[in-house]
PDB file as gemmi writes it, atoms N, CA and C in Angstrom:
CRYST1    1.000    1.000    1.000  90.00  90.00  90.00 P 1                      
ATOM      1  N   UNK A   1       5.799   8.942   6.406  1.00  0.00           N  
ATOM      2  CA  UNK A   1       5.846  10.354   6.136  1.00  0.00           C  
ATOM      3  C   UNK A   1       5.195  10.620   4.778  1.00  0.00           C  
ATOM      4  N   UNK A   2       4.138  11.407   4.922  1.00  0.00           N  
ATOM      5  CA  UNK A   2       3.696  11.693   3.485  1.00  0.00           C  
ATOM      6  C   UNK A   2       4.338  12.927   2.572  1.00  0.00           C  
ATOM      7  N   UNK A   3       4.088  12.286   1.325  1.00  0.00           N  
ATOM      8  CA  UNK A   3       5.270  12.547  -0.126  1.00  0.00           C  
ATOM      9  C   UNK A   3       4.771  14.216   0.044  1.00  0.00           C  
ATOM     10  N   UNK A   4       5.732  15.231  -0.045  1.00  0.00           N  
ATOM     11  CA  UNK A   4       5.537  16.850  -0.098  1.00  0.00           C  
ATOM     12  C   UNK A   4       4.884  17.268  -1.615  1.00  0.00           C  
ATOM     13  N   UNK A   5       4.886  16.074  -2.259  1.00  0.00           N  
ATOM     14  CA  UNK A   5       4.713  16.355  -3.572  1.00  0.00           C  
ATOM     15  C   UNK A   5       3.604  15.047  -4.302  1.00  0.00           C  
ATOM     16  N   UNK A   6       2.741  15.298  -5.202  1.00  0.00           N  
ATOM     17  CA  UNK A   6       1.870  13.941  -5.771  1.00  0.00           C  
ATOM     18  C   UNK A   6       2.798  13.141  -6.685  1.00  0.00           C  
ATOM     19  N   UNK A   7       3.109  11.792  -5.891  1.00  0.00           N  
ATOM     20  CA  UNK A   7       3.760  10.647  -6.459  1.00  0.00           C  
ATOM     21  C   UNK A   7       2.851   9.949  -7.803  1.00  0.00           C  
ATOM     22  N   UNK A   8       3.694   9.648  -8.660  1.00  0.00           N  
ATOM     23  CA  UNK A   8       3.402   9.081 -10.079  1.00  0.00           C  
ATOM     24  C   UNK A   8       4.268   7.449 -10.478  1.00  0.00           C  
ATOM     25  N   UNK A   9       3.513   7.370 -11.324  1.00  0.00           N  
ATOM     26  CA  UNK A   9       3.955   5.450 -11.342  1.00  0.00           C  
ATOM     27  C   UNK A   9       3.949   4.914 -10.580  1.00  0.00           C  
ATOM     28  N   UNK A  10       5.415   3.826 -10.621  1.00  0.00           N  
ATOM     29  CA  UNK A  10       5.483   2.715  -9.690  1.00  0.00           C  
ATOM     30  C   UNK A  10       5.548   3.438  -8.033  1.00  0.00           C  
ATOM     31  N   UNK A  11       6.146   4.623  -7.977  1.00  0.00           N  
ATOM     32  CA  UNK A  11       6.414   5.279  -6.650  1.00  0.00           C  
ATOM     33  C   UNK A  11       4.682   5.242  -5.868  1.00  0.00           C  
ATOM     34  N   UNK A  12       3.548   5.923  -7.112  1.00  0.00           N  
ATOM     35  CA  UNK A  12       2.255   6.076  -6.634  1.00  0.00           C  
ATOM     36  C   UNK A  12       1.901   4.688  -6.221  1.00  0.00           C  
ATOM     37  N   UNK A  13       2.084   3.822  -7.272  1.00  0.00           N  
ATOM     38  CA  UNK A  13       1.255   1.953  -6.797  1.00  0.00           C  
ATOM     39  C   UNK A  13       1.874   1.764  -5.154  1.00  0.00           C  
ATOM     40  N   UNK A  14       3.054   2.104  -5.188  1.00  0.00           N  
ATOM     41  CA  UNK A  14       3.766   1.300  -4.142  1.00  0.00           C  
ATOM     42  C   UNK A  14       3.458   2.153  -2.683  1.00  0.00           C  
ATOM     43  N   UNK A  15       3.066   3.519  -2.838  1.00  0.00           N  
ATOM     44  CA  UNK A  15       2.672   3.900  -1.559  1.00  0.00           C  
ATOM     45  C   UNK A  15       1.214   4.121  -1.425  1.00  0.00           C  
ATOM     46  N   UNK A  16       0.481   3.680  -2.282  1.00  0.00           N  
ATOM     47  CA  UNK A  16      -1.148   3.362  -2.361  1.00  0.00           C  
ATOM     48  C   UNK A  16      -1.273   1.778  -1.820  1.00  0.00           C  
ATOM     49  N   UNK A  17      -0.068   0.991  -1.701  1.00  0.00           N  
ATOM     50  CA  UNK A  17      -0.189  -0.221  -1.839  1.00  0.00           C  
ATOM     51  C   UNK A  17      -0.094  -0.697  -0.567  1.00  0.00           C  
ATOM     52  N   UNK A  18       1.151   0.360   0.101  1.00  0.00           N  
ATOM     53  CA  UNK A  18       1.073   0.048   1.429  1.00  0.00           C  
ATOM     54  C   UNK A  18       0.447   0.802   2.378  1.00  0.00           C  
ATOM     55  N   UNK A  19      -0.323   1.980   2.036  1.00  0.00           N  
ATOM     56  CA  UNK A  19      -1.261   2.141   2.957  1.00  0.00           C  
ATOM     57  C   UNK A  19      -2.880   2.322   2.447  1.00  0.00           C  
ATOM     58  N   UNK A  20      -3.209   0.889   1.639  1.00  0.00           N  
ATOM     59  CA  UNK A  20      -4.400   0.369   1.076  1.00  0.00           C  
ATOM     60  C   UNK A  20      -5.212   0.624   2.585  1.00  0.00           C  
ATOM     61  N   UNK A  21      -4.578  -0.682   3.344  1.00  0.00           N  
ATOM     62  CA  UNK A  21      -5.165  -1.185   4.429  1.00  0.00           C  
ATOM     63  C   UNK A  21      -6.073   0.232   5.372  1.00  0.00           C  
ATOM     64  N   UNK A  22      -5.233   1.455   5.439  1.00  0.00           N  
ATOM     65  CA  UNK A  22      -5.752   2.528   6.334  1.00  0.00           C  
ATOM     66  C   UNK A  22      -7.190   3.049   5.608  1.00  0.00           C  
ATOM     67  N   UNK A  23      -7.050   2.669   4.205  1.00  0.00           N  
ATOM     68  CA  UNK A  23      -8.177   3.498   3.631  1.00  0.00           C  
ATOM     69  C   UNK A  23      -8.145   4.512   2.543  1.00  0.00           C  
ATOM     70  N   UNK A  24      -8.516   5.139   1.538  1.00  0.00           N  
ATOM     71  CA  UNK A  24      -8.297   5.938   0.574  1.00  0.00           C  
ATOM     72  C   UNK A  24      -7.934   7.388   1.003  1.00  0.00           C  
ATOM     73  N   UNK A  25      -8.644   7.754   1.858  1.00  0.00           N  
ATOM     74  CA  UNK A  25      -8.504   9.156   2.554  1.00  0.00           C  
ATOM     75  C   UNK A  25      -6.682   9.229   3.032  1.00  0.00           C  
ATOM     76  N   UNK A  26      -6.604   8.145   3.522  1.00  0.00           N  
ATOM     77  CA  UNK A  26      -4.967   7.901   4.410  1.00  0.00           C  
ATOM     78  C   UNK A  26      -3.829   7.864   2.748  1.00  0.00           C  
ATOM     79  N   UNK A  27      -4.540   7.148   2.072  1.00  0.00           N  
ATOM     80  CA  UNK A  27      -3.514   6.131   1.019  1.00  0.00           C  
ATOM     81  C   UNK A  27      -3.184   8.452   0.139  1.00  0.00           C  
ATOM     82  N   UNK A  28      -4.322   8.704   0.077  1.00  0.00           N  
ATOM     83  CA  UNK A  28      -4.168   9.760  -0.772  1.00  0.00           C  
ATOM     84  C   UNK A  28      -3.524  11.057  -0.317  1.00  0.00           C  
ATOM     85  N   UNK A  29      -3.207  11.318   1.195  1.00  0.00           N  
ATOM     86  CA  UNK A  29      -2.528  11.570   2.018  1.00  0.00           C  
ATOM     87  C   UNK A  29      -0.933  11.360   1.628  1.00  0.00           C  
ATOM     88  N   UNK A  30      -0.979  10.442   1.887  1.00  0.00           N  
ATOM     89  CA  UNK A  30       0.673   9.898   2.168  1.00  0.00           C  
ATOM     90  C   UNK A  30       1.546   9.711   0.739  1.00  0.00           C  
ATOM     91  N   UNK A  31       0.288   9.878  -0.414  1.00  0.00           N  
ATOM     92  CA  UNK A  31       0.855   9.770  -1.681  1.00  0.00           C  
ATOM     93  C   UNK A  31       1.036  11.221  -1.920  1.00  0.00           C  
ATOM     94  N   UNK A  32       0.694  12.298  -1.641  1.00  0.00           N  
ATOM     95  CA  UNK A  32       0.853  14.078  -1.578  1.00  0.00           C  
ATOM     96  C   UNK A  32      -0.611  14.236  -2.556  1.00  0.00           C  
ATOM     97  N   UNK A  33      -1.601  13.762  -2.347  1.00  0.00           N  
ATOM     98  CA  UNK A  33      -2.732  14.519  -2.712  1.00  0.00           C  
ATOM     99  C   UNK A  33      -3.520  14.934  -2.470  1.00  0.00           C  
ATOM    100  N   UNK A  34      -3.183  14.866  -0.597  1.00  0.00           N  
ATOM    101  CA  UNK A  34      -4.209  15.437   0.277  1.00  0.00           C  
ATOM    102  C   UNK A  34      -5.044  15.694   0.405  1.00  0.00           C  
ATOM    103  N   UNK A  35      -6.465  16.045   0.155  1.00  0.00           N  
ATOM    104  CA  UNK A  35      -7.750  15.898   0.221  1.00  0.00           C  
ATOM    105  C   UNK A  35      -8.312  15.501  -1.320  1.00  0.00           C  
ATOM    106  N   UNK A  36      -7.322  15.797  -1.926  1.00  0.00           N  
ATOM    107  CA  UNK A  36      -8.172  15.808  -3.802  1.00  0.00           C  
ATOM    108  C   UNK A  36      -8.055  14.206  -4.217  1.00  0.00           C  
ATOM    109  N   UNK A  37      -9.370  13.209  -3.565  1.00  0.00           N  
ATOM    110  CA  UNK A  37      -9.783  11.668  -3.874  1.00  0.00           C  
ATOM    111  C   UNK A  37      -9.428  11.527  -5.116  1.00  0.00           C  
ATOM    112  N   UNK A  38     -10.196  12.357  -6.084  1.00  0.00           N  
ATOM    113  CA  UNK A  38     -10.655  12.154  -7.563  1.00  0.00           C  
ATOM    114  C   UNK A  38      -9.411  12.033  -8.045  1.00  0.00           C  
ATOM    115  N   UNK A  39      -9.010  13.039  -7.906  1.00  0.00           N  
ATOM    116  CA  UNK A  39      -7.201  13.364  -8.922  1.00  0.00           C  
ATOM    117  C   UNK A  39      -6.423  12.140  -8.567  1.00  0.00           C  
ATOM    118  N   UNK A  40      -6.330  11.752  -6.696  1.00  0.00           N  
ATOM    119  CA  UNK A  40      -5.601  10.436  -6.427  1.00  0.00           C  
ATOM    120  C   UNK A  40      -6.235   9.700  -7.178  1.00  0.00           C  
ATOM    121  N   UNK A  41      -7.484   8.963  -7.548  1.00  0.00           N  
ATOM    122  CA  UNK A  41      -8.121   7.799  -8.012  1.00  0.00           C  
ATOM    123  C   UNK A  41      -7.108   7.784  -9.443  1.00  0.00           C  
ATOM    124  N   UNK A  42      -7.657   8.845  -9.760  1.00  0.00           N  
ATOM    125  CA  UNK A  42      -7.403   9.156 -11.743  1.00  0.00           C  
ATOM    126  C   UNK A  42      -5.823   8.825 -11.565  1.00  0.00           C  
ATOM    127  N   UNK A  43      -5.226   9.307 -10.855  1.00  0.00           N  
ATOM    128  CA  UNK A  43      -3.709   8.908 -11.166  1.00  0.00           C  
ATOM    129  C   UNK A  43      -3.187   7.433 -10.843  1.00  0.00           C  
ATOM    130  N   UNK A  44      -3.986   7.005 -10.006  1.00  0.00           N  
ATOM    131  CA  UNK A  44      -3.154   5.740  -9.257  1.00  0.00           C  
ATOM    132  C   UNK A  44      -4.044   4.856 -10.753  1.00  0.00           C  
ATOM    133  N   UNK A  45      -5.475   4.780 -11.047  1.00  0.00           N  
ATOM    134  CA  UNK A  45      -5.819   4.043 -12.146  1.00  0.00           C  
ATOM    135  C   UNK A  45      -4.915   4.184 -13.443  1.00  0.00           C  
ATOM    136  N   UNK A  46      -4.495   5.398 -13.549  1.00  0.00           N  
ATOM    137  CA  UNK A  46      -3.467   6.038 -15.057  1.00  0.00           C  
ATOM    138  C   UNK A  46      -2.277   4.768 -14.266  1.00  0.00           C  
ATOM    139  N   UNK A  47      -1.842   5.087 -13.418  1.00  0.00           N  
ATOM    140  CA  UNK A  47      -0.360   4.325 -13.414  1.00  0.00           C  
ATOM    141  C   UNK A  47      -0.426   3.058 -13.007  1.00  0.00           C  
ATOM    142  N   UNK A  48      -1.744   2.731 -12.666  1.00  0.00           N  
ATOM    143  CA  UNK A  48      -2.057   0.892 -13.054  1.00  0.00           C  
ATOM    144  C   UNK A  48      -2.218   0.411 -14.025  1.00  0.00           C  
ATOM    145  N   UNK A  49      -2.866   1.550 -14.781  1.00  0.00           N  
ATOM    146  CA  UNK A  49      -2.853   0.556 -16.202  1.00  0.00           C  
ATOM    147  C   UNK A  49      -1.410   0.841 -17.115  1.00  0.00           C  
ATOM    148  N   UNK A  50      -1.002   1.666 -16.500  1.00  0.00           N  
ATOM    149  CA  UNK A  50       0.542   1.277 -17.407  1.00  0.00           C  
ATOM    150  C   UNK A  50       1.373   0.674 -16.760  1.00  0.00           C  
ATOM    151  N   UNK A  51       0.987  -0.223 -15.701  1.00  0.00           N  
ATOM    152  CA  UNK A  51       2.267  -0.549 -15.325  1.00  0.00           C  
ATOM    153  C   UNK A  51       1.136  -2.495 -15.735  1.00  0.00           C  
ATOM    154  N   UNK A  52      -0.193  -2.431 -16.294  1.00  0.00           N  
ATOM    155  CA  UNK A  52      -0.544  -3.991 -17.123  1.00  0.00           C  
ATOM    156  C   UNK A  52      -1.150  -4.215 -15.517  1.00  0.00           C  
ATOM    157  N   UNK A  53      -1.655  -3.644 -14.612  1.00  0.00           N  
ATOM    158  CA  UNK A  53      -2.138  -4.446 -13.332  1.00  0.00           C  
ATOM    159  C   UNK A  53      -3.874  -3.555 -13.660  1.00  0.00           C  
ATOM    160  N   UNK A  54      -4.239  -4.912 -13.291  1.00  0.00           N  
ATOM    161  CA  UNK A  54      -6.056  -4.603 -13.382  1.00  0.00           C  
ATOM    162  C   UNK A  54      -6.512  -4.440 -11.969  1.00  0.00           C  
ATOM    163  N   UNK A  55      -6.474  -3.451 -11.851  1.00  0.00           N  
ATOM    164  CA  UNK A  55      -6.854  -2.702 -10.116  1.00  0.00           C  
ATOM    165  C   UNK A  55      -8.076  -1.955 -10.482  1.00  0.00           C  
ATOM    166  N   UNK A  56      -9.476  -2.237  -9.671  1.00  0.00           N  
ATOM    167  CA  UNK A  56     -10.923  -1.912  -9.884  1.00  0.00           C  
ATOM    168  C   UNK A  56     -10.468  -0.570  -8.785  1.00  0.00           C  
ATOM    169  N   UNK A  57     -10.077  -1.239  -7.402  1.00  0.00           N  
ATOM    170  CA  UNK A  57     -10.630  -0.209  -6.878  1.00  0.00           C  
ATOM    171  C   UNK A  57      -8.976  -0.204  -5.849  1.00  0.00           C  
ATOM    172  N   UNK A  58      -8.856   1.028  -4.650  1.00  0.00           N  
ATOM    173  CA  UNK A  58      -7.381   0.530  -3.851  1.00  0.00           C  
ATOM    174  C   UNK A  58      -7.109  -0.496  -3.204  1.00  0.00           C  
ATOM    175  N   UNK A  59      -8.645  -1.389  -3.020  1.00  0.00           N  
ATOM    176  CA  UNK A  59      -8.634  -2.661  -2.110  1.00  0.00           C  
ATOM    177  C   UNK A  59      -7.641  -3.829  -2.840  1.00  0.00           C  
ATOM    178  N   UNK A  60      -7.785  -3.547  -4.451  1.00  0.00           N  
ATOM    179  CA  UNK A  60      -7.802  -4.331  -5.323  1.00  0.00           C  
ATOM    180  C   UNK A  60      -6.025  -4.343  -4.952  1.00  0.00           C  
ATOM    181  N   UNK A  61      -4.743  -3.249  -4.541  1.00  0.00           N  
ATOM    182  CA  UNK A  61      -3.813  -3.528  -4.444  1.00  0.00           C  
ATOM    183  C   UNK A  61      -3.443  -4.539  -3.470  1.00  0.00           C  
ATOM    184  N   UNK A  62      -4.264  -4.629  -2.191  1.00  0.00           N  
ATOM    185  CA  UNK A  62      -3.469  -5.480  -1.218  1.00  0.00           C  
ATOM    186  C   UNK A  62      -3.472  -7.080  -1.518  1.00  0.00           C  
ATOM    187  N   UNK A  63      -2.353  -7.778  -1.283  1.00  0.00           N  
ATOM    188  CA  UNK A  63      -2.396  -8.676  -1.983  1.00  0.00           C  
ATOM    189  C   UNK A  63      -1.956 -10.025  -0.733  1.00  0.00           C  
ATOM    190  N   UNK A  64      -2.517 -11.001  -1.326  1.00  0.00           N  
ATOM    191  CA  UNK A  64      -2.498 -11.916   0.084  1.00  0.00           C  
ATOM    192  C   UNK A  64      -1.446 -12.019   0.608  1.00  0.00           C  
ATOM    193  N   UNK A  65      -0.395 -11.736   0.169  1.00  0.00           N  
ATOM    194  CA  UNK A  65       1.141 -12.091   0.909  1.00  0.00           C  
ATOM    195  C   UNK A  65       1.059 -10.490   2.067  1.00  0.00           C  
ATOM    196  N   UNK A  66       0.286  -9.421   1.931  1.00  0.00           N  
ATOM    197  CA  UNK A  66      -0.067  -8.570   2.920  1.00  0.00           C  
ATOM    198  C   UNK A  66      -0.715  -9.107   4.141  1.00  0.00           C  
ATOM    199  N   UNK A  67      -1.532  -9.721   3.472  1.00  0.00           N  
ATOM    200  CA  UNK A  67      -2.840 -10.065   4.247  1.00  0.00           C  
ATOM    201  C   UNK A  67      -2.130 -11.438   5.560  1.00  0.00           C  
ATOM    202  N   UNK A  68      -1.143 -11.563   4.519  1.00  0.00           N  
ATOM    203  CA  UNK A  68      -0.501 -13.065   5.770  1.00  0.00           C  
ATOM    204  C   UNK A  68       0.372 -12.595   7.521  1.00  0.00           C  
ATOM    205  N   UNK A  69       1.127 -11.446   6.297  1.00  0.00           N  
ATOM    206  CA  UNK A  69       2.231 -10.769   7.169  1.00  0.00           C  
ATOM    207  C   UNK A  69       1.473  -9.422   8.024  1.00  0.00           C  
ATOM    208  N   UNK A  70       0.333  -9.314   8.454  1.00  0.00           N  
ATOM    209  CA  UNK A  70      -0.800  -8.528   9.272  1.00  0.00           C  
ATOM    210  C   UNK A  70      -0.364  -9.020  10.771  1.00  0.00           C  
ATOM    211  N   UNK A  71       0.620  -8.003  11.319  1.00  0.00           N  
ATOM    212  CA  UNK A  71       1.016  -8.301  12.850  1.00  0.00           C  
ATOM    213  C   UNK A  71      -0.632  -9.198  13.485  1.00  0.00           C  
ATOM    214  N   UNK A  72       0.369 -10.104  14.877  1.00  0.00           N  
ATOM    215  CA  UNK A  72      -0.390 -10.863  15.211  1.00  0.00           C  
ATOM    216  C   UNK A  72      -1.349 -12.341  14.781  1.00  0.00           C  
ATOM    217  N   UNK A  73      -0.858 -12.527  13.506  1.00  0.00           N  
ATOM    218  CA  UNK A  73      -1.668 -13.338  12.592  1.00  0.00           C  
ATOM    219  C   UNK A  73       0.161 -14.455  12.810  1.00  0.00           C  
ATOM    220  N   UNK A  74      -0.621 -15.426  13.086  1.00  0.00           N  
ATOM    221  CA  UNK A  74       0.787 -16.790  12.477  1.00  0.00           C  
ATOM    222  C   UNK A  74       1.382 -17.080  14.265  1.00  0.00           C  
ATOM    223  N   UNK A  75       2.608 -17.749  13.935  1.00  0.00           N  
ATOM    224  CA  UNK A  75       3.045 -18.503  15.462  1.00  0.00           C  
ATOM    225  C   UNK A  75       4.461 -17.695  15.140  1.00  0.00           C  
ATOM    226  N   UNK A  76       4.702 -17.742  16.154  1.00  0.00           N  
ATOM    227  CA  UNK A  76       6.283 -17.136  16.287  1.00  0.00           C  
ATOM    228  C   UNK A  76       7.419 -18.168  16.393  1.00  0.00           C  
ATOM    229  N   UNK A  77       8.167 -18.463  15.824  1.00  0.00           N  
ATOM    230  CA  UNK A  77       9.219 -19.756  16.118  1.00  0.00           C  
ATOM    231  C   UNK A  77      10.832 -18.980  16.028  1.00  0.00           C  
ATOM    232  N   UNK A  78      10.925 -19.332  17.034  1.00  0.00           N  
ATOM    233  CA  UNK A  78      12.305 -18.894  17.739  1.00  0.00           C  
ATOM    234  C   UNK A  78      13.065 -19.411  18.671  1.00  0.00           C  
ATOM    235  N   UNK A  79      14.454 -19.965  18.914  1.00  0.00           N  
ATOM    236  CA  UNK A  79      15.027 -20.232  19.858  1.00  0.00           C  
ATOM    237  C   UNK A  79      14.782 -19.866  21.562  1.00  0.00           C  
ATOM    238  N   UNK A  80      14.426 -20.161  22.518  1.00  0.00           N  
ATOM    239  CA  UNK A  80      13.976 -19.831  24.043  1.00  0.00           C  
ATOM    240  C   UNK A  80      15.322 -19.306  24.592  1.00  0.00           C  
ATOM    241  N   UNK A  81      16.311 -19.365  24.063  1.00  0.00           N  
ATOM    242  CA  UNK A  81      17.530 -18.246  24.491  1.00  0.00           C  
ATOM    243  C   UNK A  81      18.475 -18.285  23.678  1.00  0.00           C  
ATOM    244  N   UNK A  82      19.299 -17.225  23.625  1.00  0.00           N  
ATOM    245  CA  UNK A  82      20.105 -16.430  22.841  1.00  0.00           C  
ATOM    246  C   UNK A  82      21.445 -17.746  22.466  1.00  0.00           C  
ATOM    247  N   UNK A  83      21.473 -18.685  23.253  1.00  0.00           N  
ATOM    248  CA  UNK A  83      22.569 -19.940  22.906  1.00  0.00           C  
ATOM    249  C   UNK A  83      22.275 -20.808  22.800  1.00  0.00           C  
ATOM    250  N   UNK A  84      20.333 -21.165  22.795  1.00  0.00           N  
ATOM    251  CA  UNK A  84      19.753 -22.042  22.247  1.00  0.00           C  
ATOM    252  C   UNK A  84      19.360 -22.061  20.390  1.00  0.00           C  
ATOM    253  N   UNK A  85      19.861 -23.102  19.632  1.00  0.00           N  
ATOM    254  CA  UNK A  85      19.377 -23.038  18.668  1.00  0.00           C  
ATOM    255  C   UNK A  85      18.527 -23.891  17.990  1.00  0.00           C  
TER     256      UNK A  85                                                      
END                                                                             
């Protein structure tokens, strides 16, 4: 659900962070800045550099422990029934 309002700080990193993957148009959306790129860029860079993280660009948030947990990627290991363990 995107924020009714433009998110700041850690709130902005963290929902730029998880919807890096969709794209800037999506990420700036869901953070409440809806079409205005520039203002999202300028803010999410303002609250990277105070929070000490060197982020070039939004790609720069996703981070390999994302990249692992990407449905469909890995083996599934699980018991074959509910009283098997």
């Amino acid at each position: 659900m995107a924020s009714p309002t433009p998110l700041h700080g850690t709130e902005l990193v963290d929902c730029a962070r998880a919807n890096a993957k969709q794209g800037i148009e999506t990420a700036a959306y869901q953070c409440g800045y809806g079409q205005d790129l520039n203002k999202f860029a300028r803010e999410l860079r303002q609250a990277c550099e105070d929070m000490n993280l060197q982020v070039k660009e939004l790609s720069g948030l996703i981070t390999e422990q994302d990249l692992i947990l990407q449905l469909g990627t890995g083996e599934i290991v699980a018991p074959d029934t509910e009283s098997e363990l």
